[in-house]
C-alpha positions as a Markdown table, in Angstrom:
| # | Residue | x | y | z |
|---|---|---|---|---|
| 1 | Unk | -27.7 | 17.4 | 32.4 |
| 2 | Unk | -29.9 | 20.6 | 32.0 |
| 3 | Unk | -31.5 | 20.7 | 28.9 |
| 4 | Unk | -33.0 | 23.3 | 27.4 |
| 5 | Unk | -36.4 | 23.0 | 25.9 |
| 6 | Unk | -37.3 | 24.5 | 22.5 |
| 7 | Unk | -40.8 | 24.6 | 21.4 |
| 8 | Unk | -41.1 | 24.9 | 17.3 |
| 9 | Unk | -44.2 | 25.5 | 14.9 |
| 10 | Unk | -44.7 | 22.1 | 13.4 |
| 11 | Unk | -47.8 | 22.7 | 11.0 |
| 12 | Unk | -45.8 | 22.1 | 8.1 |
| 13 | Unk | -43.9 | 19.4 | 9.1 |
| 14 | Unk | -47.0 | 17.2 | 9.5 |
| 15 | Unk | -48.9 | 18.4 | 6.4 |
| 16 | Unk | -46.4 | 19.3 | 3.6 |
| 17 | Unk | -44.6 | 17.1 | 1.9 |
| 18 | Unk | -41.8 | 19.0 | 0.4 |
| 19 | Unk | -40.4 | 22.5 | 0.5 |
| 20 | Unk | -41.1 | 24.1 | 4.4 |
| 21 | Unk | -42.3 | 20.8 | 5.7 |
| 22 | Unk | -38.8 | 19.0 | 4.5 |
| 23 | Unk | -36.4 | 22.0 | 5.9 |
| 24 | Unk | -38.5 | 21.7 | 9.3 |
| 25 | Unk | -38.3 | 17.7 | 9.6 |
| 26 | Unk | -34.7 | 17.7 | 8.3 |
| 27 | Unk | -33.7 | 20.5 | 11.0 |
| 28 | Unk | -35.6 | 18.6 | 14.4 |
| 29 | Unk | -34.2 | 15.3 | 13.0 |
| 30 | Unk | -30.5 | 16.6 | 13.4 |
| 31 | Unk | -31.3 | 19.1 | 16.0 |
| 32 | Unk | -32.9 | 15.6 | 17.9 |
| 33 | Unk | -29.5 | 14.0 | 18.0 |
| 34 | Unk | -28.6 | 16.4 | 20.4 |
| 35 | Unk | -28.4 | 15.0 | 23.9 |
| 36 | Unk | -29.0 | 18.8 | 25.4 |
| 37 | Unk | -32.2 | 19.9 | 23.7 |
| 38 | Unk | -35.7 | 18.8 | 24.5 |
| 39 | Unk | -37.8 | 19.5 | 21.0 |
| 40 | Unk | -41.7 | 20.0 | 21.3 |
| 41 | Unk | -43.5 | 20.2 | 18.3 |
| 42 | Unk | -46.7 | 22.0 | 18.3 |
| 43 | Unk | -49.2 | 21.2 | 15.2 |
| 44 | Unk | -52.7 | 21.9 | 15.1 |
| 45 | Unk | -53.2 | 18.6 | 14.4 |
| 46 | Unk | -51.8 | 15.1 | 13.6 |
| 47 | Unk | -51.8 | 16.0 | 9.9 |
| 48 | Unk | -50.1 | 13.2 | 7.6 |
| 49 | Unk | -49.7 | 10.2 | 8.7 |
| 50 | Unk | -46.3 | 9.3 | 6.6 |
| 51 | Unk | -45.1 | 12.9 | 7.0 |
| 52 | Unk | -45.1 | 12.7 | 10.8 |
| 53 | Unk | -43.5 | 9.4 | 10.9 |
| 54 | Unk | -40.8 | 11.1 | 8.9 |
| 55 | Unk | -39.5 | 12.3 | 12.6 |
| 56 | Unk | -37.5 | 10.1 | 14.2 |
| 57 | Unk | -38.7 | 8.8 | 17.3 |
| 58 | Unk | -36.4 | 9.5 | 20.3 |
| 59 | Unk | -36.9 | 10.4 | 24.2 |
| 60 | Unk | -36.3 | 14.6 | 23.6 |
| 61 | Unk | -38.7 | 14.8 | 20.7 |
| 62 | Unk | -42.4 | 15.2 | 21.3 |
| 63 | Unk | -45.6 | 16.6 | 19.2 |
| 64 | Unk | -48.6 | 18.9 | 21.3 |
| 65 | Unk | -51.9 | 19.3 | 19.8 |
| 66 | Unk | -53.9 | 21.8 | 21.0 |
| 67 | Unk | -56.4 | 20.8 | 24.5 |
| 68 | Unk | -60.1 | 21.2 | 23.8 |
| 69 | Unk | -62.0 | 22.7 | 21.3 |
| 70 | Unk | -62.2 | 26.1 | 21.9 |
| 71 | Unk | -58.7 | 27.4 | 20.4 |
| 72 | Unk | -58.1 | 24.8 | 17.5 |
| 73 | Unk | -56.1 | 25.7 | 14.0 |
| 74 | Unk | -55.4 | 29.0 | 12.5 |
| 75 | Unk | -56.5 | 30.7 | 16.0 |
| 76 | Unk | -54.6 | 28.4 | 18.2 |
| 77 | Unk | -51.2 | 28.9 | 15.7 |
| 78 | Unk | -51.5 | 32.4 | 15.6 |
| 79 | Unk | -51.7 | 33.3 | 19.2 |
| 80 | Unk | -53.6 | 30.5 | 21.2 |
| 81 | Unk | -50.5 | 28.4 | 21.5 |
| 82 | Unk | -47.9 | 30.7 | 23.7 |
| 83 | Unk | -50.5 | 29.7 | 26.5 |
| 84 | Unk | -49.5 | 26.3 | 25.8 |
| 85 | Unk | -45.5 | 27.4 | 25.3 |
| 86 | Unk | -45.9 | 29.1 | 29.0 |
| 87 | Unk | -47.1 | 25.7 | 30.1 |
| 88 | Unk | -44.9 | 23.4 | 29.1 |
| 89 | Unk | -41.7 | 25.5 | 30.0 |
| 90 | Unk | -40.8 | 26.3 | 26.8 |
| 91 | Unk | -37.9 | 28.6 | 26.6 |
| 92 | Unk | -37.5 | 29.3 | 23.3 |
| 93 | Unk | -39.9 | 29.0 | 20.3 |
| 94 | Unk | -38.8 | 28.3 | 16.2 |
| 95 | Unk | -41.5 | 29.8 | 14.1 |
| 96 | Unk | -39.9 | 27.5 | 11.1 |
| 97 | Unk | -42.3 | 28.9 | 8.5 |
| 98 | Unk | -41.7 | 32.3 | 8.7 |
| 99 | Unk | -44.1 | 32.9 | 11.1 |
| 100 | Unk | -44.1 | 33.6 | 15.1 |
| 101 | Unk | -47.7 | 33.7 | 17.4 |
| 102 | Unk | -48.7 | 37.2 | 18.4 |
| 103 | Unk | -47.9 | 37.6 | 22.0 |
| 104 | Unk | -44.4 | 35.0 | 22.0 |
| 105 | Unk | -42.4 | 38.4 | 22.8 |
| 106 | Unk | -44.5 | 39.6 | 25.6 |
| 107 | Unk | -44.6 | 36.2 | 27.0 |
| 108 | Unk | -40.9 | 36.6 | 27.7 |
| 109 | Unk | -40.6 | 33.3 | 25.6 |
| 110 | Unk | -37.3 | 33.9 | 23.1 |
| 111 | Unk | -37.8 | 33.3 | 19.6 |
| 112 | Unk | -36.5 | 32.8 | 16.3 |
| 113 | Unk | -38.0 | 32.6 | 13.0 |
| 114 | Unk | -37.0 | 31.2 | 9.5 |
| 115 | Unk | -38.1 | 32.9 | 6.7 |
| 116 | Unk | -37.9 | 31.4 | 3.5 |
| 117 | Unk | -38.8 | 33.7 | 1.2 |
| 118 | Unk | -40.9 | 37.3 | 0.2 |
| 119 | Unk | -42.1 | 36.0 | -3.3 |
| 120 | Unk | -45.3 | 37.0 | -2.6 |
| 121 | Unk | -43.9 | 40.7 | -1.9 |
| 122 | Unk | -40.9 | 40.1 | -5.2 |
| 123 | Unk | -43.5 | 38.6 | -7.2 |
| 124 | Unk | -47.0 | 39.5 | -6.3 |
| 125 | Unk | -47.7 | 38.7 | -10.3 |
| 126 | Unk | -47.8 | 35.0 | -8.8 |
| 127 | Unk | -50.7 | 35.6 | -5.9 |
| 128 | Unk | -53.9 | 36.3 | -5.5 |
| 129 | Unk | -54.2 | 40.5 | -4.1 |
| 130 | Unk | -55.6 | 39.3 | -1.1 |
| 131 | Unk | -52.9 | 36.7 | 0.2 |
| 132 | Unk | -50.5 | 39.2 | -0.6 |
| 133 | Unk | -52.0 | 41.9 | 1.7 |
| 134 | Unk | -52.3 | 38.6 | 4.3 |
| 135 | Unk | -48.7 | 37.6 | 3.4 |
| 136 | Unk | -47.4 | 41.1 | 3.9 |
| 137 | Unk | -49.2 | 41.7 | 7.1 |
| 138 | Unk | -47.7 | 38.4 | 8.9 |
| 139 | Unk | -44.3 | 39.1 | 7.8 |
| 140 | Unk | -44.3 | 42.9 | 8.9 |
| 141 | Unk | -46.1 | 41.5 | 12.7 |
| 142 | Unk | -43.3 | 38.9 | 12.6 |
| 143 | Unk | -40.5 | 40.7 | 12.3 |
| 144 | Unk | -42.0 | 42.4 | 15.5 |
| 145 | Unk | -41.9 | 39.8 | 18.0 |
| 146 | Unk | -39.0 | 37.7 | 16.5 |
| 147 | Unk | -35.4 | 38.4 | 18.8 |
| 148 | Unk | -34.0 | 36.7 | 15.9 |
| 149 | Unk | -34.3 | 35.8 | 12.4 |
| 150 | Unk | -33.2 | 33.3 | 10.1 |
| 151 | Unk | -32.4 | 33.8 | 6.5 |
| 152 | Unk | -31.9 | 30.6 | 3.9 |
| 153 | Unk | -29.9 | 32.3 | 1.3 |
| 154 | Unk | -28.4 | 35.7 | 1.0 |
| 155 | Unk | -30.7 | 36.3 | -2.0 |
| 156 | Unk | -33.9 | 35.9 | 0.9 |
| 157 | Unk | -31.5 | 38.3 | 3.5 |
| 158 | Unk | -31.2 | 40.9 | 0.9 |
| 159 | Unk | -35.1 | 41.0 | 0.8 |
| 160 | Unk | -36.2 | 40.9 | 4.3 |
| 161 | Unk | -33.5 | 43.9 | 4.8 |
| 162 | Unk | -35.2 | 45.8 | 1.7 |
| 163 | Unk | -38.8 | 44.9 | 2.8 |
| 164 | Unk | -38.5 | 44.6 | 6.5 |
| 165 | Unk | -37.8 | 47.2 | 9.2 |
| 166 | Unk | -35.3 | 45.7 | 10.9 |
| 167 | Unk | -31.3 | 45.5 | 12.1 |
| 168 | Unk | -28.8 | 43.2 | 9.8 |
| 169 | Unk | -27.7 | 42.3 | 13.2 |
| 170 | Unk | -30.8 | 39.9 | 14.2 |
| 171 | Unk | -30.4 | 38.6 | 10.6 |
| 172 | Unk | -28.4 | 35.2 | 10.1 |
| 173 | Unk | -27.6 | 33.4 | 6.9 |
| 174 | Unk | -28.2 | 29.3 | 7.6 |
| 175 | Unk | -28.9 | 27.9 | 4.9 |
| 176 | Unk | -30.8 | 25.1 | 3.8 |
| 177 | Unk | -30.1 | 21.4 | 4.4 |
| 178 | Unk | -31.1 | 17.9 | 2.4 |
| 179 | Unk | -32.3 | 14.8 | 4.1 |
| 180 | Unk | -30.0 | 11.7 | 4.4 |
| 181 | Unk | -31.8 | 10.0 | 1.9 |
| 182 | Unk | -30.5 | 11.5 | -1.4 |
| 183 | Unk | -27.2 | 10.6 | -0.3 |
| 184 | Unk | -28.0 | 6.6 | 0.4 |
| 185 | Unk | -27.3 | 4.1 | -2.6 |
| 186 | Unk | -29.9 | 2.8 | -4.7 |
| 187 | Unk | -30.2 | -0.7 | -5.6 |
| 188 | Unk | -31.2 | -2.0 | -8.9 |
| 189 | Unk | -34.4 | -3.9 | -7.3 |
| 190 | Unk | -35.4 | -0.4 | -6.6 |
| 191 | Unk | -34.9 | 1.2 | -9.7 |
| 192 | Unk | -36.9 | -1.6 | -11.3 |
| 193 | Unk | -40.0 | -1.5 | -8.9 |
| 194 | Unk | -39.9 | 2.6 | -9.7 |
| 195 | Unk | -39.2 | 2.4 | -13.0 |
| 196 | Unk | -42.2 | 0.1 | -13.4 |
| 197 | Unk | -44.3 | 1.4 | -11.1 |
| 198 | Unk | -44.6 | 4.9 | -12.9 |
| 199 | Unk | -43.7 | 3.1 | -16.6 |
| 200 | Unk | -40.6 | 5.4 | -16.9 |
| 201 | Unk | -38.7 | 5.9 | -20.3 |
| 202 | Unk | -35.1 | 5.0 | -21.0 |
| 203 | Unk | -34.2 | 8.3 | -21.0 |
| 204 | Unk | -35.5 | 11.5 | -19.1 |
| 205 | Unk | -35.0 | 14.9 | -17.7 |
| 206 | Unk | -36.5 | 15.1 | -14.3 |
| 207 | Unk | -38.3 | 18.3 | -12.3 |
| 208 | Unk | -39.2 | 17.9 | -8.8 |
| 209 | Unk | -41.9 | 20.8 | -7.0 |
| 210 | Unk | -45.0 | 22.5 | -7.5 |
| 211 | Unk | -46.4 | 22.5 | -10.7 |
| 212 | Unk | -47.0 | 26.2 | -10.6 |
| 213 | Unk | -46.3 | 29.7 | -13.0 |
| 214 | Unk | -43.5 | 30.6 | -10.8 |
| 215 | Unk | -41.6 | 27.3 | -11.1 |
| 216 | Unk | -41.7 | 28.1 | -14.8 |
| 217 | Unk | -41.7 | 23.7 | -16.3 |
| 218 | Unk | -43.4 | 24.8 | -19.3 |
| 219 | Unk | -39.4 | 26.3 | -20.6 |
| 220 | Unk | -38.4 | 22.8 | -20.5 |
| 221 | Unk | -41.6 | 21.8 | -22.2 |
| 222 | Unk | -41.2 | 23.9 | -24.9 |
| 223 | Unk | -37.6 | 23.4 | -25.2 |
| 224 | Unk | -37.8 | 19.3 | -25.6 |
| 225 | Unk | -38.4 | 19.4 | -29.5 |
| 226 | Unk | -34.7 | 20.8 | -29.9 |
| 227 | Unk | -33.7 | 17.8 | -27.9 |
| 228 | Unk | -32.8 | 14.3 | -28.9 |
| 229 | Unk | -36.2 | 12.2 | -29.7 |
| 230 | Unk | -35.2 | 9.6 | -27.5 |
| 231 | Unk | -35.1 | 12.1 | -24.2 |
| 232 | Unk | -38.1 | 12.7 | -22.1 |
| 233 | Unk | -39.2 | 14.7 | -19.5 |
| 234 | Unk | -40.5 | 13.2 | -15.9 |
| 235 | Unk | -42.3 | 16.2 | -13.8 |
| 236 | Unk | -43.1 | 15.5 | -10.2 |
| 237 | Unk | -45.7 | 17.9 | -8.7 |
| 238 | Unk | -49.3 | 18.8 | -7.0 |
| 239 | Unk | -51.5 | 19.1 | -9.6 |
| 240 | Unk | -52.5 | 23.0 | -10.0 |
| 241 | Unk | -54.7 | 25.2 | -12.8 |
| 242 | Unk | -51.0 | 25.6 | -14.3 |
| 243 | Unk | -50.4 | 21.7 | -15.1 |
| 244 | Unk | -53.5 | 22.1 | -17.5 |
| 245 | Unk | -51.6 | 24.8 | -19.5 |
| 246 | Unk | -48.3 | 22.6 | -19.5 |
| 247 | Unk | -50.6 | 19.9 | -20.5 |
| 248 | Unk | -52.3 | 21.8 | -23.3 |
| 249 | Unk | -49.0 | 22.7 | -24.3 |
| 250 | Unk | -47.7 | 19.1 | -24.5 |
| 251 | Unk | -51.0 | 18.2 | -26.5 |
| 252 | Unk | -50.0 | 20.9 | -29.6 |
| 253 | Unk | -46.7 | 20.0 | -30.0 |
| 254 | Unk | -47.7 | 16.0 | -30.1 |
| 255 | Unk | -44.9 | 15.2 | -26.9 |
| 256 | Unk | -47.2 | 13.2 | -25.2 |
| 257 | Unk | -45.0 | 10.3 | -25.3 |
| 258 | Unk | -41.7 | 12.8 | -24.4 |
| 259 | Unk | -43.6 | 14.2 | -20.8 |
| 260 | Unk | -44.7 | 12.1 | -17.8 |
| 261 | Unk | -46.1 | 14.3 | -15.4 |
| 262 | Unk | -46.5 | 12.2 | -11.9 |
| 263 | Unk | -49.0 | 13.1 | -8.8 |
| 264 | Unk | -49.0 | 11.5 | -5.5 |
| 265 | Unk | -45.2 | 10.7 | -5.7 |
| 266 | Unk | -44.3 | 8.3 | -2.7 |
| 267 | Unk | -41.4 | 10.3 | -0.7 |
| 268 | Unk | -39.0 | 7.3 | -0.8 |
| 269 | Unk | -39.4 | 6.7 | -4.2 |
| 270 | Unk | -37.9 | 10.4 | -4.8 |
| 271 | Unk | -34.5 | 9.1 | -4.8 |
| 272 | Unk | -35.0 | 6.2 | -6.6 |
| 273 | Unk | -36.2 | 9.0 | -9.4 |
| 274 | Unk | -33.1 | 11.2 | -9.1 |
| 275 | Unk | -30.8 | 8.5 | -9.7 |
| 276 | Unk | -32.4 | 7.0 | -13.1 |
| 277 | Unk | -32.4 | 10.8 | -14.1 |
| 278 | Unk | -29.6 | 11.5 | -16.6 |
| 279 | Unk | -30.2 | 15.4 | -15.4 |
| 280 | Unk | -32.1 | 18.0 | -13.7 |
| 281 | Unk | -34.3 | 21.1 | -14.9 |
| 282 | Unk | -35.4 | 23.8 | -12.5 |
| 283 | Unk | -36.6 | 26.7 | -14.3 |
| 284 | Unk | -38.0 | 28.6 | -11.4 |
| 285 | Unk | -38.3 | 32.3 | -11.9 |
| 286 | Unk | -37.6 | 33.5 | -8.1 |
| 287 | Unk | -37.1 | 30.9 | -5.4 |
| 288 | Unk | -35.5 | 31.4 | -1.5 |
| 289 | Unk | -33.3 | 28.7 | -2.2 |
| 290 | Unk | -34.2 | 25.7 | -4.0 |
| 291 | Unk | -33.5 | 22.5 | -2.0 |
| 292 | Unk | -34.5 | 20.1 | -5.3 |
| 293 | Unk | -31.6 | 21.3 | -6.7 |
| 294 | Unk | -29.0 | 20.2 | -3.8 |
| 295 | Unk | -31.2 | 17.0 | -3.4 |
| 296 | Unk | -30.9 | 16.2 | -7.0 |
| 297 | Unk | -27.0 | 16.9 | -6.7 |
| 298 | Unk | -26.5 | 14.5 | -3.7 |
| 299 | Unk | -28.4 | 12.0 | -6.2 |
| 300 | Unk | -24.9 | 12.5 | -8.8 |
| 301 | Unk | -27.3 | 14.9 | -11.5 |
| 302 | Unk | -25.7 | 17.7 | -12.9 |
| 303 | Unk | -28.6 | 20.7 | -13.1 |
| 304 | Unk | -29.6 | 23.1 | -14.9 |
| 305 | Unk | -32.2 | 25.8 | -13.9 |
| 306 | Unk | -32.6 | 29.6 | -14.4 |
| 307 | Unk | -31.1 | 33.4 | -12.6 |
| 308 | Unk | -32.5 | 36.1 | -11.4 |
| 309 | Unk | -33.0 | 34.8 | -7.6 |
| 310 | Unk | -30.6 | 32.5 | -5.5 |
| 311 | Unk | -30.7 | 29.4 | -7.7 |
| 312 | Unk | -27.0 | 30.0 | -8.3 |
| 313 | Unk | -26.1 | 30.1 | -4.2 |
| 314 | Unk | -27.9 | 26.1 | -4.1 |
| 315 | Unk | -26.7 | 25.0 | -7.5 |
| 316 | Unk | -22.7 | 26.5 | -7.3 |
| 317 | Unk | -20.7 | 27.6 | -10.3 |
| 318 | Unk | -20.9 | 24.0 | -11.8 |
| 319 | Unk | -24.8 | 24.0 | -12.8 |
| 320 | Unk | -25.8 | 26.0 | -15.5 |
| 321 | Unk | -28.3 | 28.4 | -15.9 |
| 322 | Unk | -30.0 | 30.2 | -18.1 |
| 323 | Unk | -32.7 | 33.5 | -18.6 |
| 324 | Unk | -35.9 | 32.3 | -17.4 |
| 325 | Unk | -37.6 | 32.7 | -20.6 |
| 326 | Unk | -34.9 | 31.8 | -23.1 |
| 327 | Unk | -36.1 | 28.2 | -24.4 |
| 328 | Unk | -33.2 | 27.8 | -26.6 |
| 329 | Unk | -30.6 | 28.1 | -24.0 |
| 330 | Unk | -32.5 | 25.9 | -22.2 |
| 331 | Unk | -32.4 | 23.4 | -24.4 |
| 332 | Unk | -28.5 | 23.9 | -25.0 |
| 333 | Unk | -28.1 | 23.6 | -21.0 |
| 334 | Unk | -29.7 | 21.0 | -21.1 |
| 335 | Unk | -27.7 | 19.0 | -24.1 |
| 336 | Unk | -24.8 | 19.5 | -22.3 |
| 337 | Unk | -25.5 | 17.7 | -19.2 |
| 338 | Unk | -26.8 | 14.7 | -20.9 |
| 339 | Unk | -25.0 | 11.4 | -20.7 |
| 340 | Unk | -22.0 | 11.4 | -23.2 |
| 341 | Unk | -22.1 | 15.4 | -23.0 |
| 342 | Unk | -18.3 | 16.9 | -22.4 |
| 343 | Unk | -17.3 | 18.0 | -19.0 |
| 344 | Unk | -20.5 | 16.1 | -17.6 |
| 345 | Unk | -18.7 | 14.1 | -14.9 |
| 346 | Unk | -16.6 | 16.6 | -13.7 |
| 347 | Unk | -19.7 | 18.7 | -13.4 |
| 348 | Unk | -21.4 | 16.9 | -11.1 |
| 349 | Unk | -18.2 | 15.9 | -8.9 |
| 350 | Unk | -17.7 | 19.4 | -8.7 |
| 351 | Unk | -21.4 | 20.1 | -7.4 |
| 352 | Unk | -21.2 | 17.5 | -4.7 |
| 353 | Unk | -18.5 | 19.1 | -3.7 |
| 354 | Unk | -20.2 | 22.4 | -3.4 |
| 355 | Unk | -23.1 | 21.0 | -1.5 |
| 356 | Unk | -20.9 | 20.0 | 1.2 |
| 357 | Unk | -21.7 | 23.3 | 3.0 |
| 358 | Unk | -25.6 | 22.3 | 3.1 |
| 359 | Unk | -24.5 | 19.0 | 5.4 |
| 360 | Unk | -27.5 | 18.4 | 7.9 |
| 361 | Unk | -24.4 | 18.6 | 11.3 |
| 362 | Unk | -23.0 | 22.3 | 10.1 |
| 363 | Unk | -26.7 | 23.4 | 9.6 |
| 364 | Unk | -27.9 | 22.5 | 13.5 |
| 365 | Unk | -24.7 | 23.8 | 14.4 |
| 366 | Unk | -25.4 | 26.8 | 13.8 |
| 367 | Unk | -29.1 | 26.8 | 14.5 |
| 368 | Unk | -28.0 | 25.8 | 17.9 |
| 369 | Unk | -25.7 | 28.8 | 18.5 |
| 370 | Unk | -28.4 | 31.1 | 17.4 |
| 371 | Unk | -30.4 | 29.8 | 19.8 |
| 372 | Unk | -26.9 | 29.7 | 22.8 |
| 373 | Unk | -26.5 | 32.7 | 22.2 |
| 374 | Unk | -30.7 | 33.9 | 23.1 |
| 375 | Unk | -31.3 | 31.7 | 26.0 |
């Protein structure tokens, strides 16, 4: 069998633990089941030990580090690795992080690019000036060598078409998928070691992703007081200037036994902390999709989060959402996805029937046609 051999940027995958390093491990973890494709992952380095390992080990699926010293990290990403692509045969190149090397189109090397999002160009409010220019710069040189790109919602088409200079036509919607393990069963030993490990209450809200302004957790801070007494909110996250103000926040209004806020989160014991939620927050102010929300749906949560980006395509017509700076809706979303709340279990039965469309098969799929139809 001829296989064909598809070379992707891998820096995420090894070094971040959620968002673009989950959609990259997901995708060469389904792609890898494929008997026809040889994947070569090039990283800069061996990054995380526990991240890595997160790629399942099979014959067609290899990691490249860069030889010698003199082209190593940002250089060697940028444009030091098509030498390497050239090398090793590669026929066709994923930039999975929505960005390509500078010199992959003259090479003659086919590639395709995900992008994920142009907050930084939506939202520059949220960056410093100066990653923005850097931002703005990579996308525009992107768009210039990629023969094809990827778009995970319509909401992040819709931007790249406003922003960018370029034909619909090289523009395909794929969106995101979730890994297998929001779907597997959760035994009680597990919820017990978790549940101790962290000292969870009875009772709690969960959010799941950077601790940052854009992603907005201070809405469901503040809205907490209208809430039952007994319900807390669990916030998973990087620690970041932000979590101070959320923190200061939490101090004024005396809810330090109502918030948990938890760094360092294992990744398996993410699931385990979905299912002993009773419901899911996600007041992000713009997002490119929002995978929290479809893992915390496979994980049988109904959600709540906020409009104004593509929230709604993850989250279906069965979450609800509200203005991203309307507290008191929040807090009424939120009520009514509690346990005991009306129209709660139909809610989420709904939802996981939405997120069908997100399955990890139908996502390569159609990654592997884009790439059929290049090479």
């Amino acid at each position: 069998m001829t296989k064909n051999i598809i070379g992707f940027d891998a820096k995420r995958i090894v070094r971040n633990g959620t968002g673009l390093g989950s959609y990259g491990r997901t995708l060469v973890n389904d792609l890898a089941q494929r008997q026809d494709l040889e994947l070569r992952l090039y990283a800069p380095d061996q990054g995380r030990d526990d991240l890595r390992n997160q790629i399942v080990e099979r014959p067609n699926v290899r990691f490249c580090y860069p030889h010698g010293g003199r082209l190593r990290g940002a250089w060697w990403r940028m444009t030091g690795v098509v030498a390497d692509l050239q090398r090793d045969g590669v026929q066709l190149y994923h930039g999975l992080s929505g960005e390509l090397p500078i010199g992959i189109r003259r090479s003659g090397i086919r590639s395709v690019v995900t992008i994920h999002d142009l907050i930084f160009l939506r939202h520059p409010e949220f960056y410093h000036w100066v990653d923005t220019k850097i931002y703005a710069w990579k996308f525009r040189q992107t768009l210039k060598e990629a023969d094809h790109v990827i778009a995970i919602s319509e909401c992040t088409k819709r931007d790249i078409l406003y922003y960018g200079d370029i034909d619909e036509q090289k523009i395909s919607l794929v969106y995101q998928s979730f890994a297998p393990r929001f779907s597997a069963e959760v035994s009680e030993e597990q919820r017990a070691q978790v549940r101790s490990a962290y000292q969870l209450p009875q009772r709690y809200i969960l959010n799941v992703g950077s601790i940052e302004a854009r992603k907005n957790i201070l809405q469901a801070v503040q809205a907490l007081p209208l809430l039952s007494d007994d319900v807390a909110l669990v916030i998973v996250g990087r620690h970041t200037p932000y979590t101070d103000s959320v923190l200061q926040n939490v101090h004024e209004h005396h809810l330090e036994q109502r918030v948990r806020i938890l760094h360092g989160v294992p990744d398996d014991h993410l699931p385990v902390l979905y299912a002993m939620a009773e419901s899911f927050v996600y007041p992000s102010v713009y997002e490119g999709f929002g995978i929290p929300i479809i893992e915390a749906i496979s994980c049988g949560l109904p959600v709540v989060a906020c409009s104004g980006s593509c929230l709604e395509e993850a989250g279906g017509p069965d979450s609800l959402y509200v203005q991203p700076d309307d507290v008191e809706a929040m807090a009424d979303a939120i009520r009514q996805t509690l346990v005991g709340a009306e129209g709660r279990q139909q809610r989420i039965e709904n939802s996981k029937k939405y997120i069908r469309r997100f399955s990890g098969c139908s996502v390569a799929d159609q990654v592997v046609s884009i790439y059929q139809s290049l090479l």
